[in-house]
N, C-alpha and C positions, 0 to 999 in steps of 0.2 A: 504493500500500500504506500510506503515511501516515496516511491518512485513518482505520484499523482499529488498534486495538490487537491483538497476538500472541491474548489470550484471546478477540479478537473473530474474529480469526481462525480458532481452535481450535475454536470453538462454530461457527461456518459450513462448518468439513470434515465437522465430526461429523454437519454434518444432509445429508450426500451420498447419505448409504443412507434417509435418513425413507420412511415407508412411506406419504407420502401427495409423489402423483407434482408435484403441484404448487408444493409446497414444494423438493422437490426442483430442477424448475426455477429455481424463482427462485433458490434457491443457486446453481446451477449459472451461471444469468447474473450475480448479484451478483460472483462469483469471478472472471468471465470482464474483467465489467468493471473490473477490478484490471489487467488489462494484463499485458505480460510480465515485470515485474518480480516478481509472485508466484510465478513457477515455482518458481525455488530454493525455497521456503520449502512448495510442495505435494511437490515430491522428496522434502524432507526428513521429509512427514508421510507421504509413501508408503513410504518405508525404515519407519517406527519404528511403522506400521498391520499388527494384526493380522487385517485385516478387509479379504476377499479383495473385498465389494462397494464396500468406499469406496476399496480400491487401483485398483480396476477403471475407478470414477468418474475419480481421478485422474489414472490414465493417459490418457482421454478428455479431461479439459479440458489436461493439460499440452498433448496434441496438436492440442485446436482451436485453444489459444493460438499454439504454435508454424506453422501454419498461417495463420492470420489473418498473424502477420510476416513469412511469405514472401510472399501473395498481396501486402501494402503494399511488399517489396522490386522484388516482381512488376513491378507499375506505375509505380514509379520508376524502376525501368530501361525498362520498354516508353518511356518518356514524356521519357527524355533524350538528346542530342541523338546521341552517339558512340555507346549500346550497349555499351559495354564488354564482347566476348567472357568474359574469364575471369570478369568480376563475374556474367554471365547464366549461366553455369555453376556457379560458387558456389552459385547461389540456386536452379539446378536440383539441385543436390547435395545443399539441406540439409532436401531434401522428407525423404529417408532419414537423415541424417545433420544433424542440428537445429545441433548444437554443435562443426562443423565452422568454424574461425575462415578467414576468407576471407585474411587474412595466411597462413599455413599453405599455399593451396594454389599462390598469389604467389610463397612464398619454393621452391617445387618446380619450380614452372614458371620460376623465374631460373634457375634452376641447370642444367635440363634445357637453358637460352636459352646459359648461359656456355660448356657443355660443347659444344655444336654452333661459339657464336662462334668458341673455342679453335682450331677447326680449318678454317675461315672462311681464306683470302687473299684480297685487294684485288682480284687480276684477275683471278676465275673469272670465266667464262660461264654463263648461266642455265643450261644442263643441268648444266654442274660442280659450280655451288649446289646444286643439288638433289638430285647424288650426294651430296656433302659431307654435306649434312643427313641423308639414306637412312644414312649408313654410321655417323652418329652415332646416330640413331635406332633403328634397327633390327639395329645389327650390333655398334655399341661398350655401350648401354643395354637392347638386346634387347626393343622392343616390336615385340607381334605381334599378329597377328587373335586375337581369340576365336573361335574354331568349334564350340568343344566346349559350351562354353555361350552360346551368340550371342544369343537370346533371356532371357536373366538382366537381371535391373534394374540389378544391378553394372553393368552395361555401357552405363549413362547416368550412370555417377554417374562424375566424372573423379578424385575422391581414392581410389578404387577400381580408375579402370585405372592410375593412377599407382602406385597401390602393387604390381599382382600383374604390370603392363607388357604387360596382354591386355584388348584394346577391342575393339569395334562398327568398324565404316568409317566415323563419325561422331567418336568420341569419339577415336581415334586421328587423323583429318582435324583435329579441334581441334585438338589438342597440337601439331602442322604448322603450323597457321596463326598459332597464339601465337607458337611460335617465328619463323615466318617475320615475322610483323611486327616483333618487336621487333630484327629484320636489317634491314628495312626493305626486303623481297623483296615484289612486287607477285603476289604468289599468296592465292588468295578459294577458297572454297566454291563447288560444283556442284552442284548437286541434280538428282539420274539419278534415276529409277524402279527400285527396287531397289537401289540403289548411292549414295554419297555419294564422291563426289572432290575434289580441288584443280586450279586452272589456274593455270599461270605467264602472265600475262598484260601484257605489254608493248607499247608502241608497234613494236617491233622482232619480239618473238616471242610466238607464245601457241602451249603443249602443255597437257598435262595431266598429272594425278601418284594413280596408287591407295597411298593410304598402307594399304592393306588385306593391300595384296598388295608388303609392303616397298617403295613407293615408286615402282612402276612406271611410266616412263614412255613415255605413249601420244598418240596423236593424235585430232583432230578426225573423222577417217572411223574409226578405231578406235568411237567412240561412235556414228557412223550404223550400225555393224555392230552393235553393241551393241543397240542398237535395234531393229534389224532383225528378230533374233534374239528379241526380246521381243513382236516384231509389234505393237509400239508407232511411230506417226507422230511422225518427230521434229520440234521444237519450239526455237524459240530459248533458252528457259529450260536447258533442255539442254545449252548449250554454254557460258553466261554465266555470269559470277559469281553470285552469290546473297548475299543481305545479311544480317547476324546475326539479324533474328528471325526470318529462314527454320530459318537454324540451331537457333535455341533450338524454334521450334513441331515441326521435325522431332524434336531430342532427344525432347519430348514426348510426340510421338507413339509414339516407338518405346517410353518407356516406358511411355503406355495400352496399347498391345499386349504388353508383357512382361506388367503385371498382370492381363490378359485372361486370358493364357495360365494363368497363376497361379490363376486363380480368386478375384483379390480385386475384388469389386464396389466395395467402398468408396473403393479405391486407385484406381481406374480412374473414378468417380464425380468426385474431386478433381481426379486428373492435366486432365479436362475442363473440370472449373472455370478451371486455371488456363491452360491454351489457349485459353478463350472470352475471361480475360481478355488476353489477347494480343492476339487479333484485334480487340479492341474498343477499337480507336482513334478 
């Protein structure tokens, strides 16, 4: 933004609406090429614009701007070594939610980690863990399935099920597996057909856990039923852990299909974008 003074500024909003389409572009890319640091300063011309077409403009480049920063967030996390779960869900969050600070949803998810520790002894048992967790989770904090809206986009965004304590079997499977890490509990991600679960998974024991369905835990032949039942051939993927950009591509997914359902092409256009950049390693 340096580079432009304020009234150079002013004079390159004004020509958002010119009536010759070419012009128009190249504002539109000259502005673009200003980076994210011009936002505040287009907000500020969209608040104080009487003018429903260059409001209209604005709201388009603030959003391609803010887009272009997630897809760069995108691939820095595809491209580092740990994946960091919550930072991949920050960045899934702030498709809807731009100005979502990733400390914010950090200092939610310690708090959620404190109040399970709290209740936490040195010699439980893996299944003990695991009530422990269920009773903080689901019974002391009162998170539950979404059923009533289960296809909502809310329901990929995790500052969203954090606030209303009603997720997907994904985004509540998160919030489990955050916690469980920073316990230092050896439970990963499952990826079912239809379903997303957790596995307790030790050299000693491995079950499984629907954090859907408060927590329930079940077995190995429980999922060949499962299966059965779906007259789906099971699969080793089935029973195995699954690794965080499974997770993130799944979130993904479920949100192109909310926007499907929704009727937003253009939502659903992006969501693809940034799946394709995922798998493009």
């Amino acid at each position: 933004m340096s580079e432009l003074t304020p009234g150079e500024l002013n004079a390159l909003v004004s020509l958002l609406d010119d009536s010759d389409r070419d012009v128009r572009m190249h504002v539109r890319d000259r502005i673009i090429s200003l980076g994210n640091e011009i936002i505040p300063f287009l907000e500020k011309k969209w608040e104080n614009s009487f003018n429903p077409d260059i409001q209209k403009e604005i709201e388009e480049l603030v959003h391609d701007l803010q887009f272009s920063l997630l897809k760069e967030r995108l691939i820095d996390w595809r491209d580092t070594d740990d994946r960091d779960l919550l930072t991949g869900l920050w960045i899934i969050n702030s498709y809807q939610y731009p100005d979502l600070e990733y400390a914010k949803l950090n200092a939610e998810m310690h708090q959620i980690y404190f109040d399970v520790w709290t209740a936490f002894k040195s010699d439980l048992t893996p299944y003990e863990q695991v009530r422990a967790i269920n009773n903080v989770l689901f019974n002391t904090l009162r998170f539950s399935a979404n059923t009533k809206n289960f296809h909502s986009p809310a329901n990929s965004m995790l500052s969203s099920v954090l606030d209303s304590k009603r997720g997907n079997p994904l985004t509540l499977c998160s919030i489990y597996l955050l916690v469980a890490k920073k316990l230092g509990l050896p439970i990963y991600g499952v990826n079912l057909p239809n379903l997303f679960v957790l596995t307790y998974k030790s050299a000693d024991v491995t079950f499984y856990i629907n954090a859907f369905n408060k927590g329930l835990i079940f077995s190995r032949k429980d999922i060949f039923n499962y299966l059965e039942q779906l007259k789906i051939e099971p699969k080793e993927d089935y029973f195995e852990p699954c690794s965080h950009l499974q997770i993130m591509l799944r979130m993904f997914r479920n949100l192109e299909n909310s926007f499907e359902k929704l009727g937003e092409s253009d939502k659903v256009q992006e969501i693809q974008e940034l799946i394709a950049l995922l798998n493009s390693q």
